[in-house]
C-alpha positions as CSV (number, residue, x, y, z in Angstrom):
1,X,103.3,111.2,132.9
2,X,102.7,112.7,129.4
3,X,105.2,112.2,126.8
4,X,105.4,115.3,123.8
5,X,105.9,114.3,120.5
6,X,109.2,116.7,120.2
7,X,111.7,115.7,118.1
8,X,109.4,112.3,117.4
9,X,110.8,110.7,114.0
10,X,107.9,108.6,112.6
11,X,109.1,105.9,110.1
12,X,107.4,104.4,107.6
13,X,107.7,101.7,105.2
14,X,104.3,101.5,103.2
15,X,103.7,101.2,99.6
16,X,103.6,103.6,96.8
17,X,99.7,104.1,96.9
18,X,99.4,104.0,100.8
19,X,102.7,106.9,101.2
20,X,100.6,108.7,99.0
21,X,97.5,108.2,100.5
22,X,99.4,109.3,104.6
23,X,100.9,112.3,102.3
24,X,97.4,113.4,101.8
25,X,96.5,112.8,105.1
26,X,99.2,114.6,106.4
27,X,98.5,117.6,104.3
28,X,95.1,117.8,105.2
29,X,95.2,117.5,108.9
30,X,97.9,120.7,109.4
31,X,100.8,118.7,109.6
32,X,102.6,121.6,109.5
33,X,102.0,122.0,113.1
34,X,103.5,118.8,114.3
35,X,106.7,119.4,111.9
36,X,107.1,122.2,114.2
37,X,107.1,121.1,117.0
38,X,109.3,118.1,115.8
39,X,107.6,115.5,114.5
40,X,109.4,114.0,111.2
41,X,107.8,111.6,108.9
42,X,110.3,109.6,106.8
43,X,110.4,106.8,104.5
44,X,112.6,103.9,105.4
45,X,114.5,101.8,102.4
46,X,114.3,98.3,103.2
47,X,116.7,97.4,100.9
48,X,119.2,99.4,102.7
49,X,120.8,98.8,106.1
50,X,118.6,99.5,108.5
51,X,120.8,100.8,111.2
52,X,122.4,104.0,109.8
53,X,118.8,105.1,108.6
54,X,118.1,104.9,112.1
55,X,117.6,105.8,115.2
56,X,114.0,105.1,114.6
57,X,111.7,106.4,117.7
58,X,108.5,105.0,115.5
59,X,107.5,102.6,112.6
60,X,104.3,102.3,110.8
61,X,104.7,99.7,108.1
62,X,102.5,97.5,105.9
63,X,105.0,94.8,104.8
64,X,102.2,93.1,103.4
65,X,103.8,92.3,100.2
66,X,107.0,91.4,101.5
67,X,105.2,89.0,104.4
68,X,103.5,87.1,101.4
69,X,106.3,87.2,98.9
70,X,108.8,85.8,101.9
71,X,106.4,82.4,101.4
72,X,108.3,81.9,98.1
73,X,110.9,84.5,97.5
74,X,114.7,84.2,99.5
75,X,115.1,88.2,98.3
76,X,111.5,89.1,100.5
77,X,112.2,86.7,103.3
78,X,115.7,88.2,103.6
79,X,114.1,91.9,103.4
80,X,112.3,90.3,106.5
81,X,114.6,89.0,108.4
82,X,116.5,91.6,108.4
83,X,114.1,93.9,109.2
84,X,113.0,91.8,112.2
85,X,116.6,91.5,113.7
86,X,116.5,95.3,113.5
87,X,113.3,95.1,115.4
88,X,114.5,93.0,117.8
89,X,117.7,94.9,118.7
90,X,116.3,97.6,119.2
91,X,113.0,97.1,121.9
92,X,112.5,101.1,122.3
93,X,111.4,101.0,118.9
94,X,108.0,101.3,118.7
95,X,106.4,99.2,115.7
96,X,102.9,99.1,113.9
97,X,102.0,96.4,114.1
98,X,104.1,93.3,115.2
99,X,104.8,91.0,112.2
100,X,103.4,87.9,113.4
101,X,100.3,89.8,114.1
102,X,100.1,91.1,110.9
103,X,100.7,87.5,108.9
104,X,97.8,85.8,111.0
105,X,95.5,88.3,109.3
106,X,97.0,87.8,106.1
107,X,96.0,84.4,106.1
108,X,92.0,84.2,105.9
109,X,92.3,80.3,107.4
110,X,94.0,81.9,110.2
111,X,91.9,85.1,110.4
112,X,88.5,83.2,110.1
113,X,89.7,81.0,113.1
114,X,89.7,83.9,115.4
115,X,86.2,85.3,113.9
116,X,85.2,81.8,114.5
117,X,85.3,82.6,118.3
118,X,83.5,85.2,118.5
119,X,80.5,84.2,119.1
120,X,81.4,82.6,122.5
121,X,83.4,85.5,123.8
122,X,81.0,88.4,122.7
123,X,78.1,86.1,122.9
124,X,75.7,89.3,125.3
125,X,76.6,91.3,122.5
126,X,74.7,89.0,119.9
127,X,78.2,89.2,117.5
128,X,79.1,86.4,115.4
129,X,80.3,85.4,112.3
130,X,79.7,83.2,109.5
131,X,79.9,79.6,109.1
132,X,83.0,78.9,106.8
133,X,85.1,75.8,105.2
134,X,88.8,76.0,104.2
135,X,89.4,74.2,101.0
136,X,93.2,73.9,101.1
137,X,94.1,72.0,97.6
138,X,92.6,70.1,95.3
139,X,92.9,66.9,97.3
140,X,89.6,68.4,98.9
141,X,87.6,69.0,96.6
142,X,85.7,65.8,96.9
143,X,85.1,66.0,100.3
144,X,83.6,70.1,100.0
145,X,80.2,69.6,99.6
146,X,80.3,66.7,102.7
147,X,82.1,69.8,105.0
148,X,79.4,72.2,103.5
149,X,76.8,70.4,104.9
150,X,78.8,69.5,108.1
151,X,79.6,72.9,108.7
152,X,76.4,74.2,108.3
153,X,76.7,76.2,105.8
154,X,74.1,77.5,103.3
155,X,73.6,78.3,99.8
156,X,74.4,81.3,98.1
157,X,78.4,80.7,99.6
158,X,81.1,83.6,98.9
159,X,84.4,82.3,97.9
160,X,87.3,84.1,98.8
161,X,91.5,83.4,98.2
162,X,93.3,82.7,101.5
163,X,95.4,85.1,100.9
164,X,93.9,88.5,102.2
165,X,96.2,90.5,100.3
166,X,97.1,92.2,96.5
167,X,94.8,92.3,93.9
168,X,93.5,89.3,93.8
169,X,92.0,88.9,97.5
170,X,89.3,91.6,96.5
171,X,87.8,88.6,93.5
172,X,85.5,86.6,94.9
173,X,82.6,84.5,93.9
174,X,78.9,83.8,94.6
175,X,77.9,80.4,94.4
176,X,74.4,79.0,94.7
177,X,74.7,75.3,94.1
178,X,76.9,72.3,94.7
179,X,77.6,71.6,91.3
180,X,78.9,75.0,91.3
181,X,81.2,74.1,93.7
182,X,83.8,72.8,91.2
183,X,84.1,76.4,89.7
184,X,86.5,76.8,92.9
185,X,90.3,77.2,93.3
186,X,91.9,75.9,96.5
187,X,93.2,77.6,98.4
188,X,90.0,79.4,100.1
189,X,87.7,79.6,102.2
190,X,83.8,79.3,101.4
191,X,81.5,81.3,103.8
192,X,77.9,81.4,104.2
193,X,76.4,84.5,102.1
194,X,74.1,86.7,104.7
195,X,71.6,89.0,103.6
196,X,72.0,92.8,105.1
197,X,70.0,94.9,102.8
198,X,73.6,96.0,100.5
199,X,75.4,98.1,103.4
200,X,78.5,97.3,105.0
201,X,80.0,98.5,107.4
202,X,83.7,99.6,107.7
203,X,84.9,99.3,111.4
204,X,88.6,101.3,111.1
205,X,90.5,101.0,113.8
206,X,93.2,103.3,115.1
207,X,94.6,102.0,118.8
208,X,91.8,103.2,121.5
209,X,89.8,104.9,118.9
210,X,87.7,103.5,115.5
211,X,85.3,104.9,112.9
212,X,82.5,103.3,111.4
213,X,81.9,104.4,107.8
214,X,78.9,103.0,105.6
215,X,79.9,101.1,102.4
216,X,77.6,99.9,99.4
217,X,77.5,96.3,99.3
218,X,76.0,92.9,97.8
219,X,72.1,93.0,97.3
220,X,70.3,90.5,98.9
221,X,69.7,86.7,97.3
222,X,67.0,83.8,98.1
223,X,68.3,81.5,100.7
224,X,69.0,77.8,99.0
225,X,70.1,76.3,96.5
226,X,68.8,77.5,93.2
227,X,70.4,77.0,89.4
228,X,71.6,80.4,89.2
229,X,75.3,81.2,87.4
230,X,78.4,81.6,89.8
231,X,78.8,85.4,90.0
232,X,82.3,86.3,90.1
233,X,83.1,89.9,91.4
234,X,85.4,92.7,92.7
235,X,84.5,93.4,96.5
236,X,86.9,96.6,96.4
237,X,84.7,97.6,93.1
238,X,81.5,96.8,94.7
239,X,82.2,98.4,98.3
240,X,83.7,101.8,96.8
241,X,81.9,104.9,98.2
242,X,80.0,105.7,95.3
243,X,79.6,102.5,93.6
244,X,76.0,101.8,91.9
245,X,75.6,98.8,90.1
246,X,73.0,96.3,89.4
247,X,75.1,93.8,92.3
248,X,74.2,96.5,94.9
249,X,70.9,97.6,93.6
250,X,68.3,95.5,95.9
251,X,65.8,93.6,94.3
252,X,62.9,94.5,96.9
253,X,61.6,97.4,98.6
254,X,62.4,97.5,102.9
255,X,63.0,99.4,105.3
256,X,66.6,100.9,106.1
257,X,68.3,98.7,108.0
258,X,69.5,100.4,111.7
259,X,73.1,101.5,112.3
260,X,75.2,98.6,113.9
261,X,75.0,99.7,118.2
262,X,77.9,101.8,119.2
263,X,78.6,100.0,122.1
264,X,78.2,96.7,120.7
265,X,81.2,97.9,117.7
266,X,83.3,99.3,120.5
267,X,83.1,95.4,122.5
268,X,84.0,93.8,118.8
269,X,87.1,96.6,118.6
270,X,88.3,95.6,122.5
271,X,88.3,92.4,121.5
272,X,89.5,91.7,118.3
273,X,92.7,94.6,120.4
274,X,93.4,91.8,122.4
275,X,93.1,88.9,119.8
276,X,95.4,90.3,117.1
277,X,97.6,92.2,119.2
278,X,97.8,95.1,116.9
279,X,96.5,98.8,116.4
280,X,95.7,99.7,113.3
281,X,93.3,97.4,111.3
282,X,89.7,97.2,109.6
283,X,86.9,95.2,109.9
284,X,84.3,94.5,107.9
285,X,80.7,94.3,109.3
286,X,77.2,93.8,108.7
287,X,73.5,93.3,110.0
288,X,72.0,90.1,109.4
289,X,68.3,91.6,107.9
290,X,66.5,88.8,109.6
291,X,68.2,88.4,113.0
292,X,69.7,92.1,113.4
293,X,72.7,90.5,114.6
294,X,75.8,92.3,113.9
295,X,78.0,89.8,112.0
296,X,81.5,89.9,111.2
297,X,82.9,88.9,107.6
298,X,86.5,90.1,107.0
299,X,89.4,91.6,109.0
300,X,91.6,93.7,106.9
301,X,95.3,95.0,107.9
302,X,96.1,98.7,107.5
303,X,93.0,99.7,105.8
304,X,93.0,102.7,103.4
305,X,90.9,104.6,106.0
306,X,89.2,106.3,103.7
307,X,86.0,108.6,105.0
308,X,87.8,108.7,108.1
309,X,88.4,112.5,109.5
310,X,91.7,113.3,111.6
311,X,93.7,110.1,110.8
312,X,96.8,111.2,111.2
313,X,95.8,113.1,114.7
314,X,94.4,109.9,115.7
315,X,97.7,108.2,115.0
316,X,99.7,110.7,117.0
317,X,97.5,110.5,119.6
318,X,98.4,106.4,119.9
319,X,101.5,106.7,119.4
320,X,101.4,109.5,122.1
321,X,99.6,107.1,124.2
322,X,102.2,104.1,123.3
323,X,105.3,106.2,124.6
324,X,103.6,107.4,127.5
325,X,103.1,103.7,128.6
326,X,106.6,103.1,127.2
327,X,107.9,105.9,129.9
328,X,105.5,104.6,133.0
329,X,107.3,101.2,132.6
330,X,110.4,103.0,131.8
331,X,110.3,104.8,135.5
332,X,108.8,102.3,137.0
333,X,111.8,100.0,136.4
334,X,114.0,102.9,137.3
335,X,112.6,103.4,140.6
336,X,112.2,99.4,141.6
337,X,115.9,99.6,140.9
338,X,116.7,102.5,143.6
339,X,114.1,100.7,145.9
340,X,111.8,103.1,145.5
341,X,108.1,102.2,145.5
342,X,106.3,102.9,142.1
343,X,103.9,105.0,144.0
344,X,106.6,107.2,145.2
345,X,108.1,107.0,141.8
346,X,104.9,108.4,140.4
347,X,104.7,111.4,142.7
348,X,108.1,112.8,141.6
């Protein structure tokens, strides 16, 4: 059974800078086509009720903002539950992504966890990810360099916030010493700095389908301890398209690195599907220049997906995909209720 997209309302509830960045998408991949043939984009107010805005047949969202300010704020956490009772009520809705999904991965302690594990359940694939230590407050500050060395973890170490969201996720630090280590601010999580030639790979990820687009990134350092200054930085400055500075500028002449392996990208995608339980995320890859192993060091929620071609005909063709499913079930419980097999219920 196919499913058209006639008459297909697609809801969204994004920020300011990511509407404008689906407008442009929109505009550039002939949406004028779809609006024909019924498909609507349109913004939902979360301030608003929900319900007469509605019915909503689709929702894309990145409540990222409101997910973290709900931590602290009764006005956000309000904002979410109401939008999750609306959720709720209504189960034909379909929703990108689920919240909870979308939270874990907000939360680099919880994130990290699950790249933690990869390792063991992509292990033919040689994918892994880096040691790490989650400093959550001061009281463990004393105990860091004892869980550095416990965790195996080696000098230079990035510092990241646990929060993988707003501004100030993208500034991060490079350590290279213990006494360094007291330069830190709990929460975050230290990882083990790996050398892969300054590219990185952006893995973007949209349902059955992802893109791989090459990124500038941190130039490679000695391995150790050394005396060298913390350097703090801007990893959304660093990694921008056509960012050249003396952070990405290697050191040493080598070889160019080899792509990551398609097939060993599409395992990481199908897994990190099932682990998150969502559809539209990023992840943020390397090559280890010494190993060649393809190693994992962020997971990012409803990336900008910039560099990527099509984006919002790859969108329409999951959520497509999603009603189509949504149908098969749909007529499937139909025809168990007439006693009707589903194979007959098929062949209609």
């Amino acid at each position: 059974m196919t499913v058209f997209l006639q008459y297909l309302r697609i809801n969204v509830c994004l920020s300011c800078i990511t509407i404008k960045q689906l407008q442009n998408r929109i505009r550039t991949n002939s949406f004028c086509s779809y609006r024909e043939h019924g498909v609507e984009v349109v913004e939902i107010d979360l301030t608003q009720p929900l319900e007469p805005q509605g019915p909503f047949d689709v929702i894309v969202h990145k409540l990222s903002d409101v997910i973290v300010e709900a931590e602290h704020d009764s006005q956000s956490k309000q904002l979410l539950v109401n939008f999750q009772s609306y959720v709720s009520a209504h189960t034909r809705t379909v929703l990108l992504d689920p919240i909870p999904a979308m939270s874990q991965i907000l939360d680099r302690f919880s994130s990290y966890r699950i790249m933690g594990k990869l390792h063991n359940s992509l292990r033919d694939w040689h994918i892994c990810s880096p040691p790490y230590v989650e400093v959550h407050s001061a009281s463990d500050m004393p105990f860091i360099q004892q869980n550095v060395t416990s965790q195996n973890l080696s000098f230079p170490l990035i510092c990241k916030t646990r929060v993988a969201h707003g501004s100030l996720s993208h500034e991060m630090s490079l350590i290279f010493s213990a006494a360094s280590l007291a330069e830190i601010h709990p929460p975050c999580v230290l990882q083990s700095f790996v050398n892969h030639g300054a590219v990185l790979h952006k893995v973007f990820v949209i349902g059955e389908k992802h893109f791989c687009v090459e990124r500038p990134s941190l130039k490679n350092f000695p391995s150790g301890p050394c005396e060298r200054e913390t350097i703090f930085f801007n990893s959304q400055q660093v990694s921008k398209p056509e960012s050249s500075c003396d952070l990405t500028a290697l050191d040493e002449q080598m070889s160019c690195m080899p792509p990551p392996s398609s097939e060993a990208v599409a395992a990481l995608v199908r897994e990190l599907r099932v682990q998150l339980g969502m559809a539209l995320f990023g992840v943020d890859v390397i090559i280890n220049i010494h190993t060649y192993t393809l190693t994992v060091i962020d997971i990012n929620v409803f990336p900008g997906y910039e560099g990527v071609p099509q984006f919002f005909t790859s969108l329409l063709s999951h959520i497509e995909s999603v009603l189509d499913k949504q149908a098969s079930v749909g007529s499937n419980e139909t025809a168990k209720v007439k006693g009707v097999t589903s194979t007959d219920a098929s062949g209609l």
